[in-house]
C-alpha positions in Angstrom: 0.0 0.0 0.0 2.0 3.2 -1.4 -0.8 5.8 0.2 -1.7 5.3 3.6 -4.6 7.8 5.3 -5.2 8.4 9.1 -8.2 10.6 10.3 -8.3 12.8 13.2 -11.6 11.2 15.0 -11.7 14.3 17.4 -11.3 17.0 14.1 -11.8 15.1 11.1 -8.9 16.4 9.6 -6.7 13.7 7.6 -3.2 13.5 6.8 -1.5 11.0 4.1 2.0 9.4 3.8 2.6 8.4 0.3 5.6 5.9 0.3 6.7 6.3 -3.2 6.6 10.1 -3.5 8.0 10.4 -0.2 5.3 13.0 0.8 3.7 13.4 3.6 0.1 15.6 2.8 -2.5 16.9 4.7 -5.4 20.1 4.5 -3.6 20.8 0.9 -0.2 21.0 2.3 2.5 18.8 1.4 5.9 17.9 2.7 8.7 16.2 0.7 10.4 13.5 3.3 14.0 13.7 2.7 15.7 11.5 5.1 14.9 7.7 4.1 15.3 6.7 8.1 12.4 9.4 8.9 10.2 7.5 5.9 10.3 4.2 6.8 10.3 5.3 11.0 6.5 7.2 9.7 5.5 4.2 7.3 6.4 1.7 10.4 4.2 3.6 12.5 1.7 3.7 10.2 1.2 0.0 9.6 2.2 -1.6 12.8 -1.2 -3.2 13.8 -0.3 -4.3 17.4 0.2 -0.4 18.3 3.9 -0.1 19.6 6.8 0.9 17.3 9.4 -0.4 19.7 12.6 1.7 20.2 14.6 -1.2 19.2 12.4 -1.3 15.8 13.1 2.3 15.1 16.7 2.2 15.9 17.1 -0.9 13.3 15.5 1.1 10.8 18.0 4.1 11.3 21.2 1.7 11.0 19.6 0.1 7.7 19.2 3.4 6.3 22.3 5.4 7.2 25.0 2.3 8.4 25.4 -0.3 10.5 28.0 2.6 12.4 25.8 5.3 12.5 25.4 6.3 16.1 26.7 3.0 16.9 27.6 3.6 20.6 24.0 5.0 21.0 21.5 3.4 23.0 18.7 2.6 20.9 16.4 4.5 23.1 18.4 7.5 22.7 18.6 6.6 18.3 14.9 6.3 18.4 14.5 9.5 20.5 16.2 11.7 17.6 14.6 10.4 14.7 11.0 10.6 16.7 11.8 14.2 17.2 12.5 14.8 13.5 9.4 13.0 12.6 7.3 15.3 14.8 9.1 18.3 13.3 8.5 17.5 9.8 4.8 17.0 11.5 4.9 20.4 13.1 5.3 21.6 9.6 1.6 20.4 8.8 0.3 22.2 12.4 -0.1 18.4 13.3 1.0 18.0 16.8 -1.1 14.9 18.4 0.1 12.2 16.0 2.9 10.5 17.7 2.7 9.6 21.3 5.2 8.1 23.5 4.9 4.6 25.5 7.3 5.0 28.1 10.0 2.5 28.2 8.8 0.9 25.2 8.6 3.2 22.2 5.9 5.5 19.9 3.0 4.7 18.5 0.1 6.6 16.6 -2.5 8.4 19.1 -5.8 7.0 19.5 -7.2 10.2 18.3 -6.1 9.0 14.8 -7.8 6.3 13.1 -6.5 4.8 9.4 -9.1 5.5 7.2 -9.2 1.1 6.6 -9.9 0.7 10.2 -12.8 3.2 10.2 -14.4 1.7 6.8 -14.0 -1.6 9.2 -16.0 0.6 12.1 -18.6 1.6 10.0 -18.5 -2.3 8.4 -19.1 -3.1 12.2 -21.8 -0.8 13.3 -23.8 -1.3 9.8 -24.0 -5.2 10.4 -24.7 -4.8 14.0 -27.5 -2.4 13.0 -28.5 -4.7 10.6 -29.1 -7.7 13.1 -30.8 -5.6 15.9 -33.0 -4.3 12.9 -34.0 -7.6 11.7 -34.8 -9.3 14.8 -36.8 -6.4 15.7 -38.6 -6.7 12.4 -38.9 -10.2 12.7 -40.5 -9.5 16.3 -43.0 -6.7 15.2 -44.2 -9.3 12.4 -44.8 -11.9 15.2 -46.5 -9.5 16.9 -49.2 -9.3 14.0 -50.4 -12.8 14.3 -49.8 -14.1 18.0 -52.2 -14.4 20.3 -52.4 -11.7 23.0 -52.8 -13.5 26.3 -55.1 -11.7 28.8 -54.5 -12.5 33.0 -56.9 -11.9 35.8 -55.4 -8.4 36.7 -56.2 -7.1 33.3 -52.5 -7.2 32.3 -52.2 -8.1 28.3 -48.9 -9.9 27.3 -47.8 -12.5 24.5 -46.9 -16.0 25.5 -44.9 -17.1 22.5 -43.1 -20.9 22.1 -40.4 -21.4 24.4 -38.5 -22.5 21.1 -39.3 -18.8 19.8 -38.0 -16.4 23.1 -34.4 -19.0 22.9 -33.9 -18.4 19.1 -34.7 -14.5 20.1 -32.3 -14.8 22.7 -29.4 -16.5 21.1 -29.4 -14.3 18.0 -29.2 -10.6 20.2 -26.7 -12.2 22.3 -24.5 -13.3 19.7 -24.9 -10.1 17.8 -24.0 -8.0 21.5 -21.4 -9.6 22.5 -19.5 -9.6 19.2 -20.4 -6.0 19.3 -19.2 -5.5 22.5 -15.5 -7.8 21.9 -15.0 -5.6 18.6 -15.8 -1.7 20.7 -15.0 -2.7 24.4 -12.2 0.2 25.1 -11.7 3.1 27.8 -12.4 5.7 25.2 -16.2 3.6 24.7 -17.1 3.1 27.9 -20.0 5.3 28.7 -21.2 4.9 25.4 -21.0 0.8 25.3 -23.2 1.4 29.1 -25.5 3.5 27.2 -26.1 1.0 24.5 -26.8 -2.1 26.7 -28.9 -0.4 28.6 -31.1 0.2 25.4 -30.2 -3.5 24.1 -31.3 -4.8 27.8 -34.8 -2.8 27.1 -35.0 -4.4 23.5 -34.3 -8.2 25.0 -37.1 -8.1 27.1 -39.2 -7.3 24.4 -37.7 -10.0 22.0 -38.1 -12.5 24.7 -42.1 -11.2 24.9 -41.7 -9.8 28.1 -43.2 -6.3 27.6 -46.7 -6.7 29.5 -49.7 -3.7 28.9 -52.1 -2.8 31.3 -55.7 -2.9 30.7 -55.0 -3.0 26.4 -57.0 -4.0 23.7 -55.3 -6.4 21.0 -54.6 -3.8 18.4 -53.6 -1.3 21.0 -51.1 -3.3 22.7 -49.6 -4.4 19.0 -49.6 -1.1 17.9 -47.7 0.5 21.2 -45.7 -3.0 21.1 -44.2 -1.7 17.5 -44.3 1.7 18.5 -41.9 1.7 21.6 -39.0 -0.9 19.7 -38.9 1.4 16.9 -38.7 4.1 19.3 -35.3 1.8 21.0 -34.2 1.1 17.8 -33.7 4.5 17.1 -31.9 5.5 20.3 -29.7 2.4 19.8 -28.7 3.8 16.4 -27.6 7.2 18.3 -25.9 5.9 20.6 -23.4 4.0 17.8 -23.0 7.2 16.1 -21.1 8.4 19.0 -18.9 5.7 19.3 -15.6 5.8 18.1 
């Protein structure tokens, strides 16, 4: 991949490192990246998927670029250090200041705040099919609603009693869809939205698993507010995504 795009998730703004121009872009400025060591330091951060750019890492890439004697009594903390702080200079350039942060006693990596444009197309992969599910098996609920029977007790409470076989598929499918949900976003920087969401998806299980009871209702009424109030869910789930990051 010769062109590789991060997006500030805070600012929207973007920057680009093309590999075989040796540029480094961003809000229509570009920069031409003269030393190779600096180039493949940026492209390492860039593309390391586990996060850390160890100093060790960067300090290799400095003695493959220059010579295997270049700063060769150096520390490879102290290597890495240098070549950091001409990375974040060239970034300076571009008024970009948040890119690089430092893991003490380990090495750099790219901030949080910026996300590569593949991982967010794979976020918005993830929230669509998510979305999708919850959508469908509240669909697939609403229809059921249409044709069950609406149970009626002594107390004048109205309520469907569906299959047992019906309330453990309903169950197992918003599980599964949750909790892989859940795995994919679960991160300090999602937490009171990921508590705002299962709170709504707690409220959407009970009525999946035909638990939602009405008081003194008349068939169509209790169908109609039955529809009425998971749409109304499925709409707040959907806003509460949208702030996730």
């Amino acid at each position: 991949m010769s062109q590789i795009t991060f997006k500030n998730i805070e600012t929207s703004r973007t920057i680009t490192l093309d590999v075989n121009q040796r540029m480094l872009k961003s809000s229509g400025r570009e920069i031409h990246i003269q030393d190779s060591a600096v180039l493949v330091s940026l492209h390492r951060l860039f593309t390391r998927k586990e996060g850390v750019v160890k100093y060790s890492d960067i300090a290799c890439v400095v003695r493959e670029q220059k010579s295997a004697f270049h700063m060769e009594d150096c520390p490879d903390g102290i290597i890495a250090n240098k070549y950091i702080f001409k990375t974040r200079s060239i970034l300076k350039n571009l008024m970009i200041d948040d890119l690089i942060v430092t893991v003490r006693g380990l090495g750099y990596k790219v901030s949080e705040k910026w996300l590569s444009i593949v991982d967010e197309n794979k976020d918005e992969y993830q929230k669509d099919a998510f979305l999708n599910t919850i959508t469908s098996i509240i669909d697939d609920c609403i229809k059921y609603s249409k044709d069950a029977e609406i149970s009626h007790d002594k107390s004048g409470f109205s309520f469907i009693k569906p299959s047992k076989d019906k309330v453990l598929e309903n169950f197992s499918r918003i599980d599964d869809c949750y909790n892989s949900f859940l795995t994919y976003y679960s991160e300090p920087g999602n937490s009171i939205e990921l508590l705002e969401l299962r709170e709504k998806i707690t409220k959407v299980l009970l009525y999946v698993i035909y638990w939602r009871v009405g008081d003194s209702l008349s068939d169509d009424k209790f169908r109609s507010d039955y529809k009425n109030e998971l749409n109304l869910l499925l709409r707040q789930i959907k806003q509460a995504i949208d702030l996730m990051r």
